[in-house]
N, CA and C atoms of all chains as a GROMACS GRO file, in nm:
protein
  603
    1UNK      N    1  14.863  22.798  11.078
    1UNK     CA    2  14.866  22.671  11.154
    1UNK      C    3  15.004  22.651  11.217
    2UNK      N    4  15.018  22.626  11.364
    2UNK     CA    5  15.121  22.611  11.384
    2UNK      C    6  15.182  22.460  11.387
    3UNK      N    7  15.296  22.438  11.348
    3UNK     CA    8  15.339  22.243  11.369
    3UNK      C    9  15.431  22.267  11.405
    4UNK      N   10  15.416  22.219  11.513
    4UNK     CA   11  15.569  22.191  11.631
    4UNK      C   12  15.632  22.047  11.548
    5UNK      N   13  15.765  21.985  11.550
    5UNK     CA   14  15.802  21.846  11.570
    5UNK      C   15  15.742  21.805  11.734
    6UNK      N   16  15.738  21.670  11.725
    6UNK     CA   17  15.702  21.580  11.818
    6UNK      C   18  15.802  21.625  11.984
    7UNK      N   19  15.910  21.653  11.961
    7UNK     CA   20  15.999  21.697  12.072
    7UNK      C   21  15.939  21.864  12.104
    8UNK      N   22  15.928  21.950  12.016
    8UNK     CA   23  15.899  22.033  12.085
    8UNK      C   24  15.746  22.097  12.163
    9UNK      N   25  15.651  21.989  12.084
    9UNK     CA   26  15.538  21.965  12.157
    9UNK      C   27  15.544  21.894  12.276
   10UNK      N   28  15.650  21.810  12.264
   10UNK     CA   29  15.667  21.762  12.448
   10UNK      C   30  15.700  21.853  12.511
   11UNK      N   31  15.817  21.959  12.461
   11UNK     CA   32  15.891  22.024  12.563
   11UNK      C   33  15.758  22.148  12.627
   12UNK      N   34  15.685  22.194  12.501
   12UNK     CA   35  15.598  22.295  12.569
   12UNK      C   36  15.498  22.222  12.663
   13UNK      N   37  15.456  22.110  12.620
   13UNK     CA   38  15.332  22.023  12.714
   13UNK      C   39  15.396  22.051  12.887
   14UNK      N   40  15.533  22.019  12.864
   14UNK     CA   41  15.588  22.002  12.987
   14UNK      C   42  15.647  22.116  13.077
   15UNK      N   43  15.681  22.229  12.977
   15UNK     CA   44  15.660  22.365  13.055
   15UNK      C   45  15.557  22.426  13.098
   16UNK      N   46  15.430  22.396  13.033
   16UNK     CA   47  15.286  22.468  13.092
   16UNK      C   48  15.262  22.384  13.207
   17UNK      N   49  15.269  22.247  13.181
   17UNK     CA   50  15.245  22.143  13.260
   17UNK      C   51  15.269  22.175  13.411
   18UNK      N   52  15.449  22.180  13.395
   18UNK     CA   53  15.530  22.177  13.488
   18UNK      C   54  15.504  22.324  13.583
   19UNK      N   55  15.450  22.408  13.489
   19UNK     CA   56  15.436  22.553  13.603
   19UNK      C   57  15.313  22.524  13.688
   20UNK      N   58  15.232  22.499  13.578
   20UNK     CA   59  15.077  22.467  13.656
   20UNK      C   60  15.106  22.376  13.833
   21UNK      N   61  15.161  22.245  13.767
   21UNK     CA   62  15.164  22.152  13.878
   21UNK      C   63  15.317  22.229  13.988
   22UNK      N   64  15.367  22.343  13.974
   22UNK     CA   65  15.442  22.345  14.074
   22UNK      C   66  15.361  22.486  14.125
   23UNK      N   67  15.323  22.521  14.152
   23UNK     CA   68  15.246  22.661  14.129
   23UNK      C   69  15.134  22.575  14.245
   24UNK      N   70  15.034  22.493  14.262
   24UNK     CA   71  14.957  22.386  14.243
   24UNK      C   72  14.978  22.289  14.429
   25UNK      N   73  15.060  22.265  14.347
   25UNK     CA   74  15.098  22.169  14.400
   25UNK      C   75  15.191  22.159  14.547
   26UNK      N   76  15.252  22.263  14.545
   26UNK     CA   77  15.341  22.333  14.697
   26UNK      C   78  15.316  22.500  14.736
   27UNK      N   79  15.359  22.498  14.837
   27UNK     CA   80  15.296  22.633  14.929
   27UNK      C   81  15.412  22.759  14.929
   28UNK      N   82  15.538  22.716  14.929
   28UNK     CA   83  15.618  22.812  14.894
   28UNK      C   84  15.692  22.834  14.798
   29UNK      N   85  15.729  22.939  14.742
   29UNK     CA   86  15.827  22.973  14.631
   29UNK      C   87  15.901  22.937  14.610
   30UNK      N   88  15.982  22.898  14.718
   30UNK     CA   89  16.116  22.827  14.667
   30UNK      C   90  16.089  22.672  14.620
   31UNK      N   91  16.006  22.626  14.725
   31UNK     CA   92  15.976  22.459  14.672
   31UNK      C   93  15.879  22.440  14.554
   32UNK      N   94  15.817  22.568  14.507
   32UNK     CA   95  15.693  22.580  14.413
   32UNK      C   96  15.796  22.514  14.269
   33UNK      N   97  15.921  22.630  14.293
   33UNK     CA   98  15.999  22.629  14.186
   33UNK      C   99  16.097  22.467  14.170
   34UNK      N  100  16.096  22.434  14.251
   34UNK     CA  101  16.209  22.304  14.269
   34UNK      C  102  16.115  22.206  14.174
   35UNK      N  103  15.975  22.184  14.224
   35UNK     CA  104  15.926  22.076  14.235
   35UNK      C  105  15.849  22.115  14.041
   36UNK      N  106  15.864  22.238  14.004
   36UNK     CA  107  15.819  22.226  13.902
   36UNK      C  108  15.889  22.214  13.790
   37UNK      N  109  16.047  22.239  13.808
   37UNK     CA  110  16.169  22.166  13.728
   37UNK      C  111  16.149  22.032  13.752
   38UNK      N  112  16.178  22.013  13.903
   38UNK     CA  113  16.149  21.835  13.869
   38UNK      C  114  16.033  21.762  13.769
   39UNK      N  115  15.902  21.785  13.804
   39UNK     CA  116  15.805  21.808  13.725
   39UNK      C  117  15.845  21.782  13.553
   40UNK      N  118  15.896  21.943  13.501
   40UNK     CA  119  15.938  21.962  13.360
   40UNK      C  120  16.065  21.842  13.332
   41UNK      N  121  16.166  21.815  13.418
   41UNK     CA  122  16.231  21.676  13.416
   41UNK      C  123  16.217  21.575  13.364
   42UNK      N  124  16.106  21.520  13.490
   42UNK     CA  125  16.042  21.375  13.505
   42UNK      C  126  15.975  21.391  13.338
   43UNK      N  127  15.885  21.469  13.295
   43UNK     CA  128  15.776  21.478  13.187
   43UNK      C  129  15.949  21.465  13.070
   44UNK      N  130  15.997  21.540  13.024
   44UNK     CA  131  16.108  21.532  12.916
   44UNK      C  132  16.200  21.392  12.946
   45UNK      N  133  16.196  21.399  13.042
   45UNK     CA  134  16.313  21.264  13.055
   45UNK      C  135  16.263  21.117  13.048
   46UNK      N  136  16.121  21.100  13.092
   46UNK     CA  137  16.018  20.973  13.046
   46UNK      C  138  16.029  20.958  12.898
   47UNK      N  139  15.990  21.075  12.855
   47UNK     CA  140  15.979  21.100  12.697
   47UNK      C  141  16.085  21.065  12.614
   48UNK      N  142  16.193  21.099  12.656
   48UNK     CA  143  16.293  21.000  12.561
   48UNK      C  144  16.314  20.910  12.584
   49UNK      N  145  16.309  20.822  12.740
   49UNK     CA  146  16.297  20.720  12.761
   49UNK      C  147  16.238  20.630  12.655
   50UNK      N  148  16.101  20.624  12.651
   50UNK     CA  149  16.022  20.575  12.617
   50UNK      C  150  16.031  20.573  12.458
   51UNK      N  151  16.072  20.735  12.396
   51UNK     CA  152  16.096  20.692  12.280
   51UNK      C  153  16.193  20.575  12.243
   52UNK      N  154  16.310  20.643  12.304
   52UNK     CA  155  16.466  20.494  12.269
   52UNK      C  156  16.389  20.326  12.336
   53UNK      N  157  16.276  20.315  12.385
   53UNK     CA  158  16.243  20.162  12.411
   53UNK      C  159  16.160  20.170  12.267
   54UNK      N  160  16.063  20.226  12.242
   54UNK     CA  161  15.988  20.249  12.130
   54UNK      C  162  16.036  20.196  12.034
   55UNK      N  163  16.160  20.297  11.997
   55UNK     CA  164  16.273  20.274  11.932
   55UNK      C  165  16.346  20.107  11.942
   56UNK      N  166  16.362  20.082  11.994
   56UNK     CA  167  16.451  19.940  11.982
   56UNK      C  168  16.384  19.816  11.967
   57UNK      N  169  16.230  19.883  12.022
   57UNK     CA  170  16.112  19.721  11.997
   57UNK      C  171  16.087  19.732  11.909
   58UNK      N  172  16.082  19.868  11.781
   58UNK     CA  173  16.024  19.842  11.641
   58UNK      C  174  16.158  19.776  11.563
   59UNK      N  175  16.270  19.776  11.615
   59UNK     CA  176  16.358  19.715  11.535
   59UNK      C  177  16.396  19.585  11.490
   60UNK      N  178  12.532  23.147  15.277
   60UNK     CA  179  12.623  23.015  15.238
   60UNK      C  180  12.742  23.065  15.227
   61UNK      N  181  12.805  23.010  15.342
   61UNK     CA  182  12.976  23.014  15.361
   61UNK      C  183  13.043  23.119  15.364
   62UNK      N  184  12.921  23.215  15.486
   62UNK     CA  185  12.940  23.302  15.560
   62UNK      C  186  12.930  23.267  15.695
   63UNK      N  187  13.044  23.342  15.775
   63UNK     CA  188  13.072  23.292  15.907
   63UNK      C  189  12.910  23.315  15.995
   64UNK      N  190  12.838  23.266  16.021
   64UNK     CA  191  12.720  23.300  16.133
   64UNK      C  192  12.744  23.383  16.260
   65UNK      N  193  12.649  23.441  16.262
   65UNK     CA  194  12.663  23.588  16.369
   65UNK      C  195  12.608  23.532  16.518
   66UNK      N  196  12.666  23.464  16.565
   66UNK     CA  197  12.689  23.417  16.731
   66UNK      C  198  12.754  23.512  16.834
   67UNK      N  199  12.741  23.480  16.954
   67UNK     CA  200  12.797  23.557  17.067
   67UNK      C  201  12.759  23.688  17.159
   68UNK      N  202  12.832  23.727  17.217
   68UNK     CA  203  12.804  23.842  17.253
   68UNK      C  204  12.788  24.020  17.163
   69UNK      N  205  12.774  24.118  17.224
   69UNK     CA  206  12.760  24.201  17.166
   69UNK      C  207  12.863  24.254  17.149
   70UNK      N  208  12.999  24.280  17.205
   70UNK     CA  209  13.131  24.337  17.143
   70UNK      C  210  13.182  24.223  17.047
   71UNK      N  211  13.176  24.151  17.038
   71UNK     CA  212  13.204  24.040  16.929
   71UNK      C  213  13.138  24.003  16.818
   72UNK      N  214  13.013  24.069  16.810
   72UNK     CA  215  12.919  24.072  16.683
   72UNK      C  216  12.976  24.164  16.585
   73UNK      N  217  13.013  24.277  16.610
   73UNK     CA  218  13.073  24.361  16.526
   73UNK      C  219  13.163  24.330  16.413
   74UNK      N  220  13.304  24.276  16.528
   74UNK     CA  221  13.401  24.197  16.474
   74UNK      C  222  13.342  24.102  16.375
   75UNK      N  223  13.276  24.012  16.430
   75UNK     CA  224  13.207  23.877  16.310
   75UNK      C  225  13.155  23.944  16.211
   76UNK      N  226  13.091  24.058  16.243
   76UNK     CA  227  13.041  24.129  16.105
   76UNK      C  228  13.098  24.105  16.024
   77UNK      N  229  13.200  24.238  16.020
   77UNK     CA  230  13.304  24.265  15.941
   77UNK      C  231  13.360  24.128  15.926
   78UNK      N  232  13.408  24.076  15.998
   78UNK     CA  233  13.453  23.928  15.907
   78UNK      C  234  13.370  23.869  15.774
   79UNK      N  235  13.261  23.848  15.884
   79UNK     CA  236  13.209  23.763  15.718
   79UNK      C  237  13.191  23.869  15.611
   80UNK      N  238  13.137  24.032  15.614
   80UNK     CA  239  13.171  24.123  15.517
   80UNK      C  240  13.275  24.054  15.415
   81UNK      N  241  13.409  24.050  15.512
   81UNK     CA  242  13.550  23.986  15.424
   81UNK      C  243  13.518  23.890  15.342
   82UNK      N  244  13.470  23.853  15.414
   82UNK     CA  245  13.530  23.677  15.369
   82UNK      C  246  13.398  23.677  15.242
   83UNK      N  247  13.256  23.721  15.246
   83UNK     CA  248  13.209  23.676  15.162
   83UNK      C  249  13.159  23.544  15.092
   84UNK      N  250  13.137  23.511  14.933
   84UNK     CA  251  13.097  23.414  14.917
   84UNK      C  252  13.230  23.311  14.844
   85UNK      N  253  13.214  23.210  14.940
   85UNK     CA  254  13.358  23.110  14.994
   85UNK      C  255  13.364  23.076  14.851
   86UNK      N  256  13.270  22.996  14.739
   86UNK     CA  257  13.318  22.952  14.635
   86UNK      C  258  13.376  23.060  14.507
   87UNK      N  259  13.340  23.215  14.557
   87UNK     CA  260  13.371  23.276  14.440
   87UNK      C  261  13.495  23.236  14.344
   88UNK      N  262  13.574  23.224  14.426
   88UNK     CA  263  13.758  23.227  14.367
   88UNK      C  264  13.762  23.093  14.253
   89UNK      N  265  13.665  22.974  14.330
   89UNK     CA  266  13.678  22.869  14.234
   89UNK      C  267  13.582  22.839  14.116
   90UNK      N  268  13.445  22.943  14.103
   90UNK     CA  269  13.382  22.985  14.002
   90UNK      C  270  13.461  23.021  13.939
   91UNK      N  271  13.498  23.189  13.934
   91UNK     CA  272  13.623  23.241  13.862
   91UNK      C  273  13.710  23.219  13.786
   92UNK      N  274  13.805  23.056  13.888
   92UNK     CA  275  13.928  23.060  13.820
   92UNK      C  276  13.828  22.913  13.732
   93UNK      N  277  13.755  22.889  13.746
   93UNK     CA  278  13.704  22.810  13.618
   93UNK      C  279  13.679  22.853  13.488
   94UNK      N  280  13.594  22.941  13.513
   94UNK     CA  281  13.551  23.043  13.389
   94UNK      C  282  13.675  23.119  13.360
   95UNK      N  283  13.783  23.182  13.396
   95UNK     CA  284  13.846  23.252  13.341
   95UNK      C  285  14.003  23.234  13.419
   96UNK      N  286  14.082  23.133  13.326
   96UNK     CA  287  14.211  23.107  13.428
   96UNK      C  288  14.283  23.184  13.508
   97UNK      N  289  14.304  23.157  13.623
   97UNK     CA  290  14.400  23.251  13.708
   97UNK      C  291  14.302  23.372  13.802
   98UNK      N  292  14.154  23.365  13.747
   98UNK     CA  293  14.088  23.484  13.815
   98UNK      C  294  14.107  23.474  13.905
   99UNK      N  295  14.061  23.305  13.987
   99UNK     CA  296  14.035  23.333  14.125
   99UNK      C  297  14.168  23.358  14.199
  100UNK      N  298  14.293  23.324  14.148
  100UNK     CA  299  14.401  23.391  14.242
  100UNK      C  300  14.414  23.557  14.246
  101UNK      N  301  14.379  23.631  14.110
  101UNK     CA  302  14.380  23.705  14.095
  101UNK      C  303  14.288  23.820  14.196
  102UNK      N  304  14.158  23.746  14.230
  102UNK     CA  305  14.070  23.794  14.368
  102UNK      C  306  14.139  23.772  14.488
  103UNK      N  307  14.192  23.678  14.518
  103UNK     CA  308  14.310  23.706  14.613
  103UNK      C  309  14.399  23.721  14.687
  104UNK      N  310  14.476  23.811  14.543
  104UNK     CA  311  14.564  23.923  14.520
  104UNK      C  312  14.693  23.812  14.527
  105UNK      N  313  14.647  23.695  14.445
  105UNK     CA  314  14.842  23.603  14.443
  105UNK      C  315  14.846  23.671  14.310
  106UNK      N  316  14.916  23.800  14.224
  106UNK     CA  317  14.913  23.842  14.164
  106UNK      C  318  15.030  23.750  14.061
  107UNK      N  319  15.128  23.732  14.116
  107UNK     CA  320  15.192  23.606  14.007
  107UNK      C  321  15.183  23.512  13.990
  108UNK      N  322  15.125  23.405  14.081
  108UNK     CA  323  15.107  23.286  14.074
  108UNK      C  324  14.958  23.279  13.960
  109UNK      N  325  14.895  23.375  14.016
  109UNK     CA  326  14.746  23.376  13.925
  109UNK      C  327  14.800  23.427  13.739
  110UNK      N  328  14.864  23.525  13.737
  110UNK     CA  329  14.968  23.540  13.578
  110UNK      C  330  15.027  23.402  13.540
  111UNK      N  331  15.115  23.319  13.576
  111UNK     CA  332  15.174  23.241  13.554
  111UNK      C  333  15.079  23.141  13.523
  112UNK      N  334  14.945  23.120  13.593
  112UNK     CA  335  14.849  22.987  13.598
  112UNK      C  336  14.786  23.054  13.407
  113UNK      N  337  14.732  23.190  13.482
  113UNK     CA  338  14.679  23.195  13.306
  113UNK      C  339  14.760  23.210  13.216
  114UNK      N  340  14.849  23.264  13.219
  114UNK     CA  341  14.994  23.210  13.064
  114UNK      C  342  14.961  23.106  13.028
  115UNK      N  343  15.011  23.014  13.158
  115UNK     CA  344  15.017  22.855  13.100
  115UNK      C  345  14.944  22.823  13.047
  116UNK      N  346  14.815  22.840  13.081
  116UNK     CA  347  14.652  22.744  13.063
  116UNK      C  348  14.597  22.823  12.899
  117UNK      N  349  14.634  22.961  12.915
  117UNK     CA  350  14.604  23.002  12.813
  117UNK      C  351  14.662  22.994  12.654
  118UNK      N  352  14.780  22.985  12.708
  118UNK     CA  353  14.866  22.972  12.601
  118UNK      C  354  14.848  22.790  12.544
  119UNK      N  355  14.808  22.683  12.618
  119UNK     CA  356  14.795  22.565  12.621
  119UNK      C  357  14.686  22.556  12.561
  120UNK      N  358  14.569  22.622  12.587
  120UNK     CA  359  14.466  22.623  12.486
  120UNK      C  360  14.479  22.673  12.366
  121UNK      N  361  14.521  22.766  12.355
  121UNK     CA  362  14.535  22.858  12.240
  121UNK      C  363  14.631  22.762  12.149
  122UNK      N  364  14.739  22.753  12.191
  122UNK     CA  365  14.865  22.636  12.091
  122UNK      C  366  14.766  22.498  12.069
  123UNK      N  367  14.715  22.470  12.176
  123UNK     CA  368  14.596  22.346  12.078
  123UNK      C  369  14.527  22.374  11.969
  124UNK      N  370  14.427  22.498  12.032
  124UNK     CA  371  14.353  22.556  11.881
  124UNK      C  372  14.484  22.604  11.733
  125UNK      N  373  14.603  22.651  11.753
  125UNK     CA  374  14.651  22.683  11.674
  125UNK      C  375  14.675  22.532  11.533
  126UNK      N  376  14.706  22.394  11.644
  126UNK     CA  377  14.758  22.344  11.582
  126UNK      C  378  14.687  22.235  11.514
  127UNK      N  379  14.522  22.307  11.542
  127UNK     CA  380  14.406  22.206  11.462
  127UNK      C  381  14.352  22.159  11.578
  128UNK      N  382  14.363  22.136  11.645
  128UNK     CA  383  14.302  22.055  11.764
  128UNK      C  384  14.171  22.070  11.788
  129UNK      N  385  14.102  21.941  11.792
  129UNK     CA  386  13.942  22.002  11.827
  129UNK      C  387  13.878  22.021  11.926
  130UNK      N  388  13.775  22.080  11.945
  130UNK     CA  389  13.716  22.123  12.091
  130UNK      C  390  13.581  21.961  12.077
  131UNK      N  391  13.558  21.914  12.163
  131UNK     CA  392  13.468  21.794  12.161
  131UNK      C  393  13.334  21.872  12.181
  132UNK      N  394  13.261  21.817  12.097
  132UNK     CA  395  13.094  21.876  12.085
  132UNK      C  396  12.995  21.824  12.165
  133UNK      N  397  13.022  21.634  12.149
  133UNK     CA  398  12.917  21.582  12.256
  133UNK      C  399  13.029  21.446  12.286
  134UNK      N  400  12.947  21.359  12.347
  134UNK     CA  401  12.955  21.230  12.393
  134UNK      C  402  12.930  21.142  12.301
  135UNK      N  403  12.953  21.086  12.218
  135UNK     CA  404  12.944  20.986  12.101
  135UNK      C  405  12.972  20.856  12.167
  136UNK      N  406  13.103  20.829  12.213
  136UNK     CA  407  13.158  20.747  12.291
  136UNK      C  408  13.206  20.736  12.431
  137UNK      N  409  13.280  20.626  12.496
  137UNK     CA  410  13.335  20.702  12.618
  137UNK      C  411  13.460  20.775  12.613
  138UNK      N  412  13.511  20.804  12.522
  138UNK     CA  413  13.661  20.875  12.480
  138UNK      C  414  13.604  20.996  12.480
  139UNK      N  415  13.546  21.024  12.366
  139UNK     CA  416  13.458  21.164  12.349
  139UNK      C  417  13.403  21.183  12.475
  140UNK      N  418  13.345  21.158  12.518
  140UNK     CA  419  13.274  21.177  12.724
  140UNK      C  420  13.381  21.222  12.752
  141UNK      N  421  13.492  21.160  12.784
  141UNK     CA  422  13.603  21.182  12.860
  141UNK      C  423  13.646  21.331  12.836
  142UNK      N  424  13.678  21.321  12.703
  142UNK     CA  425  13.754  21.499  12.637
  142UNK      C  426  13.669  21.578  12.630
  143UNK      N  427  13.496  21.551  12.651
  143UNK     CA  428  13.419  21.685  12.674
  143UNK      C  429  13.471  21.705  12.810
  144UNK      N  430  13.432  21.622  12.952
  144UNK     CA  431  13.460  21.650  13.019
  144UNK      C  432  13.611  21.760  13.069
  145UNK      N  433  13.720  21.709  12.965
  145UNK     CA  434  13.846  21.783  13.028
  145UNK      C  435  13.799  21.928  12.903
  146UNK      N  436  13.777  21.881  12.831
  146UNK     CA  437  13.739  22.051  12.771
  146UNK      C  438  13.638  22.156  12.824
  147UNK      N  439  13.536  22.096  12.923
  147UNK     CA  440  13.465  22.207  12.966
  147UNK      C  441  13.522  22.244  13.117
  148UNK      N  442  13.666  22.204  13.109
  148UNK     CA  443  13.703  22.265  13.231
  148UNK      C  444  13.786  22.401  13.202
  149UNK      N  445  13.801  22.431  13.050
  149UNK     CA  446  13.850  22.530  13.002
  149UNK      C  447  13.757  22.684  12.999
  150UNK      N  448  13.622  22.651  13.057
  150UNK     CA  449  13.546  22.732  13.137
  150UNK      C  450  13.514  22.848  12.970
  151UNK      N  451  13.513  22.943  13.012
  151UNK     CA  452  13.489  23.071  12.936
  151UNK      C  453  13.515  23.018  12.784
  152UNK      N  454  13.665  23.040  12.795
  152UNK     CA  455  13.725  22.976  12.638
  152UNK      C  456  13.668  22.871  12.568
  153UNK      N  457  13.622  22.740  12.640
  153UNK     CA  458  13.580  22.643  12.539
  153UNK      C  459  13.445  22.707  12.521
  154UNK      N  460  13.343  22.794  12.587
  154UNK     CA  461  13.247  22.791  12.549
  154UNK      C  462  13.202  22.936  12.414
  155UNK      N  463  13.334  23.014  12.430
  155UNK     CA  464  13.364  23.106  12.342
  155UNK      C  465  13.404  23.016  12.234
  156UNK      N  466  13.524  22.978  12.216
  156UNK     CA  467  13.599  22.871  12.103
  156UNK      C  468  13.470  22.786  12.005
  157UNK      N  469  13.329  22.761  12.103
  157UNK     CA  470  13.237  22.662  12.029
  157UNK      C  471  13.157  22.780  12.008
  158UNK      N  472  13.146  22.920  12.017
  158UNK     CA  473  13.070  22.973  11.956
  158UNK      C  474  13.087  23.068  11.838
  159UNK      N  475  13.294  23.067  11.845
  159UNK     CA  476  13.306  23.083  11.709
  159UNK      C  477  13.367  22.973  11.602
  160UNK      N  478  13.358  22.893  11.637
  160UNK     CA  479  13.334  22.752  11.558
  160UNK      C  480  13.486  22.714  11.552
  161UNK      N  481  13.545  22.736  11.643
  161UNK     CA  482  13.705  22.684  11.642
  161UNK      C  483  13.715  22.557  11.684
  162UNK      N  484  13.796  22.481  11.622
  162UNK     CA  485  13.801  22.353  11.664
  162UNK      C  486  13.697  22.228  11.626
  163UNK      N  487  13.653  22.256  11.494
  163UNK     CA  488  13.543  22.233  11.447
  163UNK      C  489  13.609  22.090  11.316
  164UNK      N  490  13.700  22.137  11.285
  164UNK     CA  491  13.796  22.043  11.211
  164UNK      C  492  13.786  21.907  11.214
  165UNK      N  493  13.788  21.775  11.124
  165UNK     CA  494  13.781  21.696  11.179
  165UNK      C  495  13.995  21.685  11.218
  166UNK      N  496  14.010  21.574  11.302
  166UNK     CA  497  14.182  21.564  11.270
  166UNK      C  498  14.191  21.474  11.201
  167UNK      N  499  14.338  21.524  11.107
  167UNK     CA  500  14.391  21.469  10.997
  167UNK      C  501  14.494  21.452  11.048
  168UNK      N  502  14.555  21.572  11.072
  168UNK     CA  503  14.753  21.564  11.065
  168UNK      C  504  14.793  21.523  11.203
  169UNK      N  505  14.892  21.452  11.186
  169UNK     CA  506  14.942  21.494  11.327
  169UNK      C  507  14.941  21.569  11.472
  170UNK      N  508  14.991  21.686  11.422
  170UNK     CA  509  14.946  21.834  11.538
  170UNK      C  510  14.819  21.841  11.571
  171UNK      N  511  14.745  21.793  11.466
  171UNK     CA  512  14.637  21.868  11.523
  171UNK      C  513  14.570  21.714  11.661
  172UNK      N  514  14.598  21.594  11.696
  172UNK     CA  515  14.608  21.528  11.796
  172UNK      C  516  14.628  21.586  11.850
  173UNK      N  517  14.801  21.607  11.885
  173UNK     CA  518  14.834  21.688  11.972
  173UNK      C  519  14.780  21.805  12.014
  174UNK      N  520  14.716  21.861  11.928
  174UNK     CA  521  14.631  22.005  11.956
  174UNK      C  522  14.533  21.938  12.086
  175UNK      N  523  14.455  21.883  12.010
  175UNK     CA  524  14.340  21.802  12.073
  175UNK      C  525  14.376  21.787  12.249
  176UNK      N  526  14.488  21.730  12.270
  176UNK     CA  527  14.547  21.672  12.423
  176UNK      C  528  14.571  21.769  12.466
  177UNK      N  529  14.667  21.880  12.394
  177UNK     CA  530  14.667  21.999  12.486
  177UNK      C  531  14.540  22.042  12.493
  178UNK      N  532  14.443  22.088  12.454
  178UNK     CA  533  14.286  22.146  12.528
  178UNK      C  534  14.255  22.068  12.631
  179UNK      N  535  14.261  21.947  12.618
  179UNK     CA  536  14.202  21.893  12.697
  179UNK      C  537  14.241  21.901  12.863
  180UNK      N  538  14.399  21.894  12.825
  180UNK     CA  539  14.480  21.902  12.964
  180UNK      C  540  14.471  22.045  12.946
  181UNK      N  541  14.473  22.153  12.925
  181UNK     CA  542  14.441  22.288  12.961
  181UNK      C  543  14.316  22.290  13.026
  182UNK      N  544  14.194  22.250  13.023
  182UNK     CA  545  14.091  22.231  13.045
  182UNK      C  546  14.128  22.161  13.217
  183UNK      N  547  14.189  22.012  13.226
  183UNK     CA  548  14.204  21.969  13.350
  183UNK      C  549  14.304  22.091  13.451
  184UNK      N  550  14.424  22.101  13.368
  184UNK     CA  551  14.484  22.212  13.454
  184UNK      C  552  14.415  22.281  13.554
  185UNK      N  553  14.309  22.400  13.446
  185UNK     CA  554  14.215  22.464  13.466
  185UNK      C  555  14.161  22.421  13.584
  186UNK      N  556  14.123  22.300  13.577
  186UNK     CA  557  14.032  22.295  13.740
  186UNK      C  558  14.117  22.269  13.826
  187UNK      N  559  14.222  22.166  13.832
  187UNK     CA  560  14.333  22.217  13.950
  187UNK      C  561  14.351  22.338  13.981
  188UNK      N  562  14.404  22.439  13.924
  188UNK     CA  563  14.411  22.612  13.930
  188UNK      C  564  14.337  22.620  14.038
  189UNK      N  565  14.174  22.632  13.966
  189UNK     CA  566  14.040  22.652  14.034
  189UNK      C  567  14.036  22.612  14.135
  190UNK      N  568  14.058  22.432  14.178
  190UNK     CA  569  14.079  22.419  14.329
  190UNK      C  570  14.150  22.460  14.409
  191UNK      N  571  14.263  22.482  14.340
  191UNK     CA  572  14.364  22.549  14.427
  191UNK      C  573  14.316  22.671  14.477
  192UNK      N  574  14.294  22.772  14.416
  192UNK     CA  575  14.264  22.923  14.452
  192UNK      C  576  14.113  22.874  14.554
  193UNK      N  577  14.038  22.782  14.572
  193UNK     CA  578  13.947  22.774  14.642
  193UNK      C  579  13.974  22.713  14.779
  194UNK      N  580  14.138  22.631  14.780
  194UNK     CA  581  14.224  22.613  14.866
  194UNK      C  582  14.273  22.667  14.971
  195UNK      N  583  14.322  22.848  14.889
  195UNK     CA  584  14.367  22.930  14.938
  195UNK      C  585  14.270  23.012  15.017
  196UNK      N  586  14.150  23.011  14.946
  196UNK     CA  587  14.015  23.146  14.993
  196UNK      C  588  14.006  23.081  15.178
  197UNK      N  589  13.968  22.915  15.133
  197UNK     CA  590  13.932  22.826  15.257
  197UNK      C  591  14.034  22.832  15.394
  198UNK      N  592  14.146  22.883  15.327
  198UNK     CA  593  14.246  22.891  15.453
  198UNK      C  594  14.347  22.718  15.439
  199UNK      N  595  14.293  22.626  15.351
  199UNK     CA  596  14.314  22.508  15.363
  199UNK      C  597  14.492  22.483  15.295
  200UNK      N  598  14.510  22.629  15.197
  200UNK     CA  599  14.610  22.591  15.195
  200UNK      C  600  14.732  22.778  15.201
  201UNK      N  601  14.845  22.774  15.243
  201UNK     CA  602  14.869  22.923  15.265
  201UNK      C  603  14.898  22.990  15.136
   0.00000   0.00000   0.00000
């Protein structure tokens, strides 16, 4: 059985995620690749967001 | 069906032939990449983009099943509706996965949720892929 922690199940959600939707989502290689870092970004960087509000309303 | 029609003159029939020969049947690529991720790029010939789609999708299913995650059986509710729906977009695999009884678990732990969401979004992926490569066949996208 595999068990990720909670962070590194985000981080993979957001690398498969992020290839799929840049791959997907634009027509050339170079922008395929831009837009699917941004992508892997936006997805990791919400995520802690949201934890540290999470975080401060249960307090 | 979704072969070019044989119009025109007679030096130009040829040509159309052989075209629609090519071109063939328009939905194959997005059958394909349903049932089996990345095929339909793999027909054609985006040889990395179609690798990279099935890594992802595959490996996204597979790390769900690893981590308990269940495959949805029927419609009980509208939640359950919902996650059959994104699981039978996992084409081949979910219907292999339910015939060797993977994902059969009820969830307990943690991961195995998370298991659960990744199939499901492997499953949606999956049909983006699929449209896409049916994108490409259509000319609709380069």
């Amino acid at each position: 059985m595999f068990t990720p922690s909670h962070f590194a199940a985000v981080l993979l959600f957001a690398l498969f995620t992020s290839t799929v939707f840049g791959i997907t989502q634009r027509e050339d290689p170079r922008r395929m690749v831009r837009y699917g870092i941004y992508c892997f970004v936006l997805f990791v960087g919400s995520a802690i967001l949201l934890s540290w509000v999470m975080y401060l309303i249960a307090r | 069906m979704g072969t070019v029609p044989h119009k025109g003159s007679a030096p130009d029939k040829g040509g159309l032939a052989g075209q629609s020969a090519q071109r063939g049947f328009v939905y194959l690529p997005l059958i394909a990449g349903w049932l089996v991720p990345g095929a339909g790029h793999f027909l054609l010939r985006k040889w990395g983009r179609g690798a990279l789609l099935s890594v992802s999708i595959i490996a996204m299913f597979g790390l769900g099943l690893a981590m308990q995650g269940k495959l949805y059986t029927g419609a009980q509710d509208i939640l359950a509706m919902l996650g059959l729906a994104g699981d039978l977009g996992n084409g081949l695999m979910f219907i292999i996965g339910r015939m060797l009884g993977l994902g059969a678990n009820p969830v307990i732990v943690t991961t195995a949720d998370y298991g659960t969401k990744f199939i499901v979004v492997a499953g949606l992926l999956n049909v983006i892929a699929a449209v896409d490569a049916h994108n490409l066949r259509t000319g609709r996208k380069l």
